[in-house]
N, C-alpha and C positions, 0 to 999 in steps of 0.2 A: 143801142142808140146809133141812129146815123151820122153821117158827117155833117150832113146838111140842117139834122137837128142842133148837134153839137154847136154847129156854127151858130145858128140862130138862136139859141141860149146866152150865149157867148157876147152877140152884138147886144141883147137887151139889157146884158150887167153893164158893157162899157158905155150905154146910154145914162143907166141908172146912173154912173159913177163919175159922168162928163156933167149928167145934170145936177149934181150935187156938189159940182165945182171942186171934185179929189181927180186929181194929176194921172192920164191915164199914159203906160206905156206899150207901144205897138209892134209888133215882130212883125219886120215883112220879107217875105224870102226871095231871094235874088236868082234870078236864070240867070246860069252862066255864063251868058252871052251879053248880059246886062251890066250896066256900071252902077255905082249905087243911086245915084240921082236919078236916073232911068226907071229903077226898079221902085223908088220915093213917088216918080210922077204917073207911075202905073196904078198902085195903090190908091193915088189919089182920086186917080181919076174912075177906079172903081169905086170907091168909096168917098161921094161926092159931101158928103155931110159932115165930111172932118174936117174940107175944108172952113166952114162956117165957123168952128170952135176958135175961143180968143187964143192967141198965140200961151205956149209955156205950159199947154191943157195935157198938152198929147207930145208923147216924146218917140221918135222913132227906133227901131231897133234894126237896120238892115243885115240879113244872114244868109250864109249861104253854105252849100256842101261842099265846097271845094274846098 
């Protein structure tokens, strides 16, 4: 399975699970050049449709390898 499968498996559960109004939580990984807020408004702005969701839906998770 590819990444890009994997991913997109992945986005349809956390649809399923945002439209059934159960709490979803989000890993986003931080370049090391990035601060977490940075790396919160990159996410977002790839992924325009979360911000829609009512607040408390979605919980963020920032990580990094450092």
């Amino acid at each position: 399975m590819t990444a890009k499968v994997t991913i997109a498996r992945l986005r349809e559960r956390v649809d399923a699970l945002v439209a059934a109004g159960v709490p979803v939580d989000v890993v986003v990984w931080r370049h090391p050049e990035e601060t977490e807020a940075e790396a919160v408004a990159r996410y977002m702005r790839l992924q325009p449709r979360l911000a829609t969701l009512p607040m408390g839906t979605i919980t963020m998770h920032v990580v990094s390898w450092e």
